[in-house]
N, CA, C and O of each residue as an XYZ file, in Angstrom:
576
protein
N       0.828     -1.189      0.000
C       0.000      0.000      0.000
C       0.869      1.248      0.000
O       0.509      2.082     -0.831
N       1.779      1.529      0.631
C       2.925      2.408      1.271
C       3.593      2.910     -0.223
O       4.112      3.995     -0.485
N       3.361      1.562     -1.223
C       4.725      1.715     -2.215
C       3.822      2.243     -3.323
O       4.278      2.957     -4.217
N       2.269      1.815     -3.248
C       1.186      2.103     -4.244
C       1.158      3.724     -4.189
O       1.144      4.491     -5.151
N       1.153      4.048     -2.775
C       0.587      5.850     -2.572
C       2.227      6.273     -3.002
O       2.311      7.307     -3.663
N       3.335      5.666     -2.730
C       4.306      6.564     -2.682
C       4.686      6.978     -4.615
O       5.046      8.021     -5.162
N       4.493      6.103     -4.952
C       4.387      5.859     -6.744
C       3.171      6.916     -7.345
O       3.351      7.746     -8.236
N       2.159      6.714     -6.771
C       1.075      7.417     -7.167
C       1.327      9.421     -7.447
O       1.089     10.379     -8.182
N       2.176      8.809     -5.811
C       2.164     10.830     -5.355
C       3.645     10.884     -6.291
O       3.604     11.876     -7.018
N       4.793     10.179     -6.452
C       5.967     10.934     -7.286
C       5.213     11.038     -8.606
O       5.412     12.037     -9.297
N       4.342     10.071     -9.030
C       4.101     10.205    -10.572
C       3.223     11.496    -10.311
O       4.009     12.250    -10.884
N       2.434     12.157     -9.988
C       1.396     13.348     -9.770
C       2.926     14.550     -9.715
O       2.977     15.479    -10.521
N       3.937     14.354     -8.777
C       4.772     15.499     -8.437
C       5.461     15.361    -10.121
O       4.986     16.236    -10.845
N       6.315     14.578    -10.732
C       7.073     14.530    -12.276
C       5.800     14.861    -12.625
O       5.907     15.939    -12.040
N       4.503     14.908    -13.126
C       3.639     15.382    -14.051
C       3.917     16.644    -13.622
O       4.778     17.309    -14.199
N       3.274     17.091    -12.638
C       2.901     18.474    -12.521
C       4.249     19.691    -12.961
O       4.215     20.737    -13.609
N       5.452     18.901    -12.206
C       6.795     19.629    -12.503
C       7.078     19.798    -14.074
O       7.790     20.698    -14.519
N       6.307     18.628    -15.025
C       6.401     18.937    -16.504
C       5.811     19.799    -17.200
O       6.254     20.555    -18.064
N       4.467     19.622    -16.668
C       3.697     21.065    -16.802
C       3.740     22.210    -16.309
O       3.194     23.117    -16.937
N       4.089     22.362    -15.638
C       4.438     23.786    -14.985
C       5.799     24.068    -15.166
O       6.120     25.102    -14.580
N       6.514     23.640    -15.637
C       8.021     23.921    -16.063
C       8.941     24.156    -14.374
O       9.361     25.281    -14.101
N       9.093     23.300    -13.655
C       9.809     23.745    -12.837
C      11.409     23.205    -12.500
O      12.271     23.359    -13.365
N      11.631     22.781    -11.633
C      13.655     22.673    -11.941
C      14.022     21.064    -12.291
O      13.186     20.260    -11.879
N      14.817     20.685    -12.781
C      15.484     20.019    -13.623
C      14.497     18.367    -13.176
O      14.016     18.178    -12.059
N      14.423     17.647    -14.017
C      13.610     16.229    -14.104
C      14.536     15.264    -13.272
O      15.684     15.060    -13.668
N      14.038     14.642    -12.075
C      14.586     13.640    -11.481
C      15.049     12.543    -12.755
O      14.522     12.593    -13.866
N      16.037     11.634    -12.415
C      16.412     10.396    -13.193
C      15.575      9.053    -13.099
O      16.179      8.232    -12.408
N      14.423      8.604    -13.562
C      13.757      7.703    -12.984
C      14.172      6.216    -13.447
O      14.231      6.158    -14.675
N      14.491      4.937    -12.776
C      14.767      3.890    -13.582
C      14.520      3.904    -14.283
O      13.433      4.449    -14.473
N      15.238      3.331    -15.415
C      15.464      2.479    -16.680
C      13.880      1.562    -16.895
O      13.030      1.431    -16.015
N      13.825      1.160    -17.926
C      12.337      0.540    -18.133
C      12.791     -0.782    -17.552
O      13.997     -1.030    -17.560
N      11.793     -1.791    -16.969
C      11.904     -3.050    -16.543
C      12.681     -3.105    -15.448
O      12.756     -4.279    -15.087
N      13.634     -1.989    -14.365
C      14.034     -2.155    -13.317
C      13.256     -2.328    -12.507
O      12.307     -1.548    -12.596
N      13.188     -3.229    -11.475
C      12.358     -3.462    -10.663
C      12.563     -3.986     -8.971
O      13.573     -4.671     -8.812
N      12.000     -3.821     -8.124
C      12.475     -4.040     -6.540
C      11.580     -4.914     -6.478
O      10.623     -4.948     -7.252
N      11.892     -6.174     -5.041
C      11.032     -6.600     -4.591
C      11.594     -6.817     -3.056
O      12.668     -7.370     -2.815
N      10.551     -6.208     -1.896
C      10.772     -6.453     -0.809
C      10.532     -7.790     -0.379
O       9.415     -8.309     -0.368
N      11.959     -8.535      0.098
C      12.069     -9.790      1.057
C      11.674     -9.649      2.195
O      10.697    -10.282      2.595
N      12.458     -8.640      3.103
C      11.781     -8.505      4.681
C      11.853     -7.266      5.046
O      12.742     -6.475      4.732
N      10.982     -7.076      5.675
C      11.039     -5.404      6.758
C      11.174     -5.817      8.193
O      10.315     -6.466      8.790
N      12.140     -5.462      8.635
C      12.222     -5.092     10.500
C      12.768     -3.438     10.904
O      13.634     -2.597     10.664
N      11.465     -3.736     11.744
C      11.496     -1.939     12.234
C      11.963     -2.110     13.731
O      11.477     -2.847     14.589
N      13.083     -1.198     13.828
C      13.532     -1.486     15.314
C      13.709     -0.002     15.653
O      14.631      0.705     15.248
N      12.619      0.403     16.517
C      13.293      1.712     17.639
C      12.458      2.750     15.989
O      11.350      2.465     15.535
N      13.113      3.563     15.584
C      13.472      5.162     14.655
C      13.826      4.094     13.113
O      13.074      4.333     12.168
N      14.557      3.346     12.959
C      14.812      2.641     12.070
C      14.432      1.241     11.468
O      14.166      0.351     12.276
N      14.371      0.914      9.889
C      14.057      0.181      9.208
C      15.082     -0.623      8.996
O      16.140     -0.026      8.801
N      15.128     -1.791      8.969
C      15.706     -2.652      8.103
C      15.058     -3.404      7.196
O      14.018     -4.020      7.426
N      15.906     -3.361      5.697
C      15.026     -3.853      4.708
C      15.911     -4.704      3.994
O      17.120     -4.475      4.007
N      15.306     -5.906      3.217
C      16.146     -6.304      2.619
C      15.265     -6.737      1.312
O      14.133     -7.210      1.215
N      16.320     -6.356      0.285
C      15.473     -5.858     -1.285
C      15.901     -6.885     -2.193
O      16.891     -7.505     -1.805
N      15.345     -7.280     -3.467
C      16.072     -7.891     -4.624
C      15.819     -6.891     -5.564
O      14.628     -6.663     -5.771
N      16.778     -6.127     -6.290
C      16.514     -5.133     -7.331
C      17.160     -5.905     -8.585
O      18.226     -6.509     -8.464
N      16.262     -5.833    -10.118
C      16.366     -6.412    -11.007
C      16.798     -4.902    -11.485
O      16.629     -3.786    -10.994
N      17.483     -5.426    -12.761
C      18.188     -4.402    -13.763
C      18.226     -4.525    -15.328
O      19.273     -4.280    -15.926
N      17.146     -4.884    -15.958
C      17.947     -5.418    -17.472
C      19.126     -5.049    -17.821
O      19.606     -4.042    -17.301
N      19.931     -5.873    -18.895
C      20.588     -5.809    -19.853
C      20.505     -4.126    -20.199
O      19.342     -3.722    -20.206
N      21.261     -3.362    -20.408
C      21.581     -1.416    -21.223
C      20.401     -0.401    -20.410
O      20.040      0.690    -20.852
N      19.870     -1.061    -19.056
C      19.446      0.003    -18.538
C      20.185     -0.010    -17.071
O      21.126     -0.749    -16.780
N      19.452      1.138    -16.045
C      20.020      1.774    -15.088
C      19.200      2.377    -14.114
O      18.212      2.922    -14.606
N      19.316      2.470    -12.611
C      18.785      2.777    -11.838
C      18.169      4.036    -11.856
O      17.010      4.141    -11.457
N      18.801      5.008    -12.269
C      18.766      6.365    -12.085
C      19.320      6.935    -11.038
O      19.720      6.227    -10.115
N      19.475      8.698    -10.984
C      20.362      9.048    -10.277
C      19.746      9.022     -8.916
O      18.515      9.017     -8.945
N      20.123      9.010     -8.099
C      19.657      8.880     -6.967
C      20.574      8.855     -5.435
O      21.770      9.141     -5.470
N      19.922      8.502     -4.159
C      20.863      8.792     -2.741
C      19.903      7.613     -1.906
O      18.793      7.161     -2.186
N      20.616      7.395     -1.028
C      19.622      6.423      0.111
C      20.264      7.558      1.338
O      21.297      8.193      1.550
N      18.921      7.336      1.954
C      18.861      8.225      3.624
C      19.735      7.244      4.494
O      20.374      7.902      5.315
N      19.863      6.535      4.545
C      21.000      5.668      5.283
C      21.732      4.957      4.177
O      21.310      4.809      3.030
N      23.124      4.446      4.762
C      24.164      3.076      4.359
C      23.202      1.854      3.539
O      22.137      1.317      3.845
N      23.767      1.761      2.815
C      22.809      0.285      1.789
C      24.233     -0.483      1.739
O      25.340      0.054      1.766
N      23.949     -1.854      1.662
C      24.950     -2.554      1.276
C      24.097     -3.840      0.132
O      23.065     -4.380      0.531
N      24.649     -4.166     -1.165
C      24.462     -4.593     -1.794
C      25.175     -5.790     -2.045
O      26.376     -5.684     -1.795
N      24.676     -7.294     -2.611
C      25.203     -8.161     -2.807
C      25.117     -8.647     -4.436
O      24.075     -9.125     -4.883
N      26.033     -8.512     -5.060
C      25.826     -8.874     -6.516
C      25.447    -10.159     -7.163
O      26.435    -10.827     -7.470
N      24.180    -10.753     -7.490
C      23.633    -12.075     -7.092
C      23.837    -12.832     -8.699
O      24.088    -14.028     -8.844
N      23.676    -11.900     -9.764
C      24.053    -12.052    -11.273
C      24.401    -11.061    -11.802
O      23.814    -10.033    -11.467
N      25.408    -10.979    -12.757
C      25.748    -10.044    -13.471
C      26.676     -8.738    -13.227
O      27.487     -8.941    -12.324
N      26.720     -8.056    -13.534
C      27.678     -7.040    -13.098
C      27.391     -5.477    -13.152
O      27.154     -4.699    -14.075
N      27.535     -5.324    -11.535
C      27.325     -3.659    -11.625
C      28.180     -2.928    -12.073
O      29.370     -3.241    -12.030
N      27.656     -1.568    -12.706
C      28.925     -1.071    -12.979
C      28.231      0.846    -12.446
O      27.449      1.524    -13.113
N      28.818      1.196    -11.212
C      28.773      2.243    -10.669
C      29.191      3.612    -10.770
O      30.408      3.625    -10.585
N      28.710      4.890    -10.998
C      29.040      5.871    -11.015
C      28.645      6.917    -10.009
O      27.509      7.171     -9.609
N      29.699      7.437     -9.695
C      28.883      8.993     -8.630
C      29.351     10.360     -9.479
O      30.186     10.116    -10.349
N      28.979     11.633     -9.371
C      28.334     12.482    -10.062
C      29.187     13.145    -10.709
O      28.747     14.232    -11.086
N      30.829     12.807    -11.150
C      31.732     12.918    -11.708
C      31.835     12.480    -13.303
O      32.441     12.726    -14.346
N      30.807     11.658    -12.731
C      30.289     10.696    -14.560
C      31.021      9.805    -14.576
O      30.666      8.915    -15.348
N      32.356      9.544    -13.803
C      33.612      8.180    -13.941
C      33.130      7.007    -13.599
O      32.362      7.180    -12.652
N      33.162      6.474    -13.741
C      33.277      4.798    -12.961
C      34.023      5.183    -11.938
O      35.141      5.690    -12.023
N      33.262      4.889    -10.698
C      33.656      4.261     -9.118
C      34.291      3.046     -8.816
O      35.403      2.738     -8.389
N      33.014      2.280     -9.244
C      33.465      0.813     -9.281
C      32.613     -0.195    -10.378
O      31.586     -0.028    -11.036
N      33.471     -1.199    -10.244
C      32.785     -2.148    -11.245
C      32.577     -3.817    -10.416
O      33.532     -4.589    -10.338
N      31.555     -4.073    -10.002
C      31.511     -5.301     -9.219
C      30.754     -6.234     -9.804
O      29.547     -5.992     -9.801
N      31.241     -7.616    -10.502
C      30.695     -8.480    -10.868
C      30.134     -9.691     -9.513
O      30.279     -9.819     -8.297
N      29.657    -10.174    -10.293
C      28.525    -11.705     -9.763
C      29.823    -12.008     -8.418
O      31.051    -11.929     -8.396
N      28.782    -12.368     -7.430
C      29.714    -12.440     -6.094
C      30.426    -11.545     -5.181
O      31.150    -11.871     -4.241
N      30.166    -10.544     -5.529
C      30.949     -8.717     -5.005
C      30.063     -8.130     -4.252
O      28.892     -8.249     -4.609
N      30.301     -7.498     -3.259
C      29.710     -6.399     -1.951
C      30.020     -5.132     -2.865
O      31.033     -4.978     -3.547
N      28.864     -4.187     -2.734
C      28.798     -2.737     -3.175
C      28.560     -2.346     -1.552
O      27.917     -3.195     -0.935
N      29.058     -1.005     -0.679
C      28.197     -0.441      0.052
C      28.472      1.118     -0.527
O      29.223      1.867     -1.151
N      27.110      0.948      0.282
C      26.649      3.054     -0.407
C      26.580      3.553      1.171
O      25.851      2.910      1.926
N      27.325      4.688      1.687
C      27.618      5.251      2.614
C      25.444      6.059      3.362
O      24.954      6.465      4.416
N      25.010      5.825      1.956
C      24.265      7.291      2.312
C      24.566      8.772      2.194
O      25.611      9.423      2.196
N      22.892      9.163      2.060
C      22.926     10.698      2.468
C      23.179     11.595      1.197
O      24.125     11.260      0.485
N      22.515     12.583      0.871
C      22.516     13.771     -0.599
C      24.026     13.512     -0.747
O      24.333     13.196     -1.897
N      25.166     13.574      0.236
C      26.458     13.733     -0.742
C      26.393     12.576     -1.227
O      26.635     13.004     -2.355
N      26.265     11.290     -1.424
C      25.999     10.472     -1.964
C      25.292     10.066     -3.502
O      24.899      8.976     -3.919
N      25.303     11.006     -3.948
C      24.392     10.572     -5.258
C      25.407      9.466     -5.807
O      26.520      9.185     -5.363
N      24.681      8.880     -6.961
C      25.143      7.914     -7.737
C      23.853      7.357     -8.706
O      22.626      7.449     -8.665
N      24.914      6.694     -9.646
C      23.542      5.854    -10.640
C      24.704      4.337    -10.986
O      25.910      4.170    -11.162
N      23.208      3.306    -10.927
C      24.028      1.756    -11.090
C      23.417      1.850    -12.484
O      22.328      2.373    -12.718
N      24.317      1.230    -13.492
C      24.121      0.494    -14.317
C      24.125     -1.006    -14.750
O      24.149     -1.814    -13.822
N      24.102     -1.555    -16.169
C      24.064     -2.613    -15.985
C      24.142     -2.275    -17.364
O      23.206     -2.023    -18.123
N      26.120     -2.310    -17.753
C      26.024     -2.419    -19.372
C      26.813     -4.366    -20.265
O      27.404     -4.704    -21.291
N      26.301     -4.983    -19.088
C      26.294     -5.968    -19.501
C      25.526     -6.677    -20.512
O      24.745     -5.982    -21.162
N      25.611     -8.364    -20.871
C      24.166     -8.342    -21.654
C      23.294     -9.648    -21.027
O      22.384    -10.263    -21.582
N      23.972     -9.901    -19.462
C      22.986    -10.663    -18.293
C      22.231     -9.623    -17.597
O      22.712     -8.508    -17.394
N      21.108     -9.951    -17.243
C      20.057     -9.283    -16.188
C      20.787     -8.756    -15.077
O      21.909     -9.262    -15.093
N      20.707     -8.294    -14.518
C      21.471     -7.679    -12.690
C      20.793     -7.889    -11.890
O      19.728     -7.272    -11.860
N      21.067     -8.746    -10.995
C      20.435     -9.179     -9.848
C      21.099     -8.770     -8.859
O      22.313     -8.935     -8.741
N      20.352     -8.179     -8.026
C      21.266     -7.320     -6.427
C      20.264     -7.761     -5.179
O      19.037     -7.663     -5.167
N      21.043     -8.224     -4.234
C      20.461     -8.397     -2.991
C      20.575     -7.210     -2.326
O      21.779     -6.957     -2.359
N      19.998     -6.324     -1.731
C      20.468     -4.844     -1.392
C      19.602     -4.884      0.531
O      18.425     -5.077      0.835
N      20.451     -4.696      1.151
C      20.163     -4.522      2.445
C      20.676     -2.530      2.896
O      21.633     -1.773      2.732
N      18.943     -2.506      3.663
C      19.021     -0.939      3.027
C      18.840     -0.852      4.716
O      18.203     -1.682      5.365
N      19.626      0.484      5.361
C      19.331      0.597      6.716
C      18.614      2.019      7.201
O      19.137      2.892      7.894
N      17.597      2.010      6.779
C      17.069      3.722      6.810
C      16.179      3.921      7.929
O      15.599      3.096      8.635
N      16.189      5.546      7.956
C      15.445      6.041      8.905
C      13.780      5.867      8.856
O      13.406      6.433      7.828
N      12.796      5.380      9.475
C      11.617      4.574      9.684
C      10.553      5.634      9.242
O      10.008      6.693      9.556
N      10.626      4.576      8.240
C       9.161      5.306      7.126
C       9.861      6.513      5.699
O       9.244      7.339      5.026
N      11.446      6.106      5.677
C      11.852      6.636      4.200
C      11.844      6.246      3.418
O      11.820      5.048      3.703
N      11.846      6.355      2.154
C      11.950      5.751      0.825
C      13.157      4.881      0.849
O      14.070      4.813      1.671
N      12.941      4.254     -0.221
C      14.310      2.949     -0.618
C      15.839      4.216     -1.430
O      17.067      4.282     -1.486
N      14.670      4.927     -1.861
C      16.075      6.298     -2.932
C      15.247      7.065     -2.767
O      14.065      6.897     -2.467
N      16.122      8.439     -3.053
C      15.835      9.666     -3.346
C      15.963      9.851     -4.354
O      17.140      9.706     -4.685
N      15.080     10.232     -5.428
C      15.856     10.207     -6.786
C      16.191     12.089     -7.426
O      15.433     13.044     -7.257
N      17.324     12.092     -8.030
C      18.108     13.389     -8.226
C      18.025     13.437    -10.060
O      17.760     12.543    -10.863
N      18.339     14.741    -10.238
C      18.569     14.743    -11.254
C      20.060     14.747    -11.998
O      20.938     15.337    -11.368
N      20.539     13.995    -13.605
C      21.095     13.901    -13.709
C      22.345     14.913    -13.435
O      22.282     16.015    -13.980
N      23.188     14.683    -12.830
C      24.251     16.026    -13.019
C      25.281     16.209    -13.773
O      26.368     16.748    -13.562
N      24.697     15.557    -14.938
C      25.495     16.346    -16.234
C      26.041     15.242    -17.179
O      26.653     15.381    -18.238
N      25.712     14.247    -16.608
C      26.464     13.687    -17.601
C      26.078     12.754    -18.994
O      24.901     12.496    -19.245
N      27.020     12.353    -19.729
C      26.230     12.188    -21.220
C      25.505     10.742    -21.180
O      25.100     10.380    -22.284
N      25.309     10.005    -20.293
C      24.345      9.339    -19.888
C      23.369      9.325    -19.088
O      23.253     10.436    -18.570
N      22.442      8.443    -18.657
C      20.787      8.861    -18.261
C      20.742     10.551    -18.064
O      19.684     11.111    -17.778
């Protein structure tokens, strides 16, 4: 329900921001990326979650931040990571730990310019009742 209203209200906020012309277009996944929540434990102020995020083959997360530390497990295929420099960070194939520190200085976008699916186990540690990402707009670079 949580993920139905939260989808509902960003798609209403990107419409309205298109029509009304206002500041730069968040990065929204790639077509066919997709999450699925395994477990939620809420302890105290904080969430623990643990996610499977799919990725096709030449698409990408979009730009984005997590409100807390995520740590990711690479389950197929190979990530290939950027933060807002446009460089490659890192590149972690099938069997590899990604962690994301958190927090706006944090932006980044995952790709997946492989030509296997991306499968990520992603254990996300956020503050209780935040989103999985924040999503940002691109900052500049000649992809998404």
């Amino acid at each position: 329900m949580r993920t139905a209203l939260r989808t509902a209200v960003t798609g209403a906020v990107i419409a309205a921001t298109a029509l009304l012309g206002g500041p730069a277009q968040a990065t929204p996944p790639g077509p066919g990326v997709t999450g699925r929540t395994i477990s939620l434990t809420t302890v105290g102020d904080t969430d623990y979650v643990l996610r499977e995020v799919t990725v096709p083959s030449g698409q990408a997360t979009g730009w984005h931040y997590h409100d807390g530390p995520v740590y990711g497990y690479v389950k197929q295929g190979t990530l290939t990571h950027h933060h807002p420099d446009c460089a490659v960070d890192g590149v972690y194939p099938q069997g590899t730990v990604v962690r994301e520190p958190g927090g706006p200085s944090d932006v980044h976008l995952g790709r997946n310019l492989g030509d296997t699916t991306l499968v990520l186990e992603v254990f996300y540690i956020l503050p209780h009742g935040a989103p999985f990402s924040e999503d940002v707009p691109n900052p500049g670079c000649p992809f998404e």
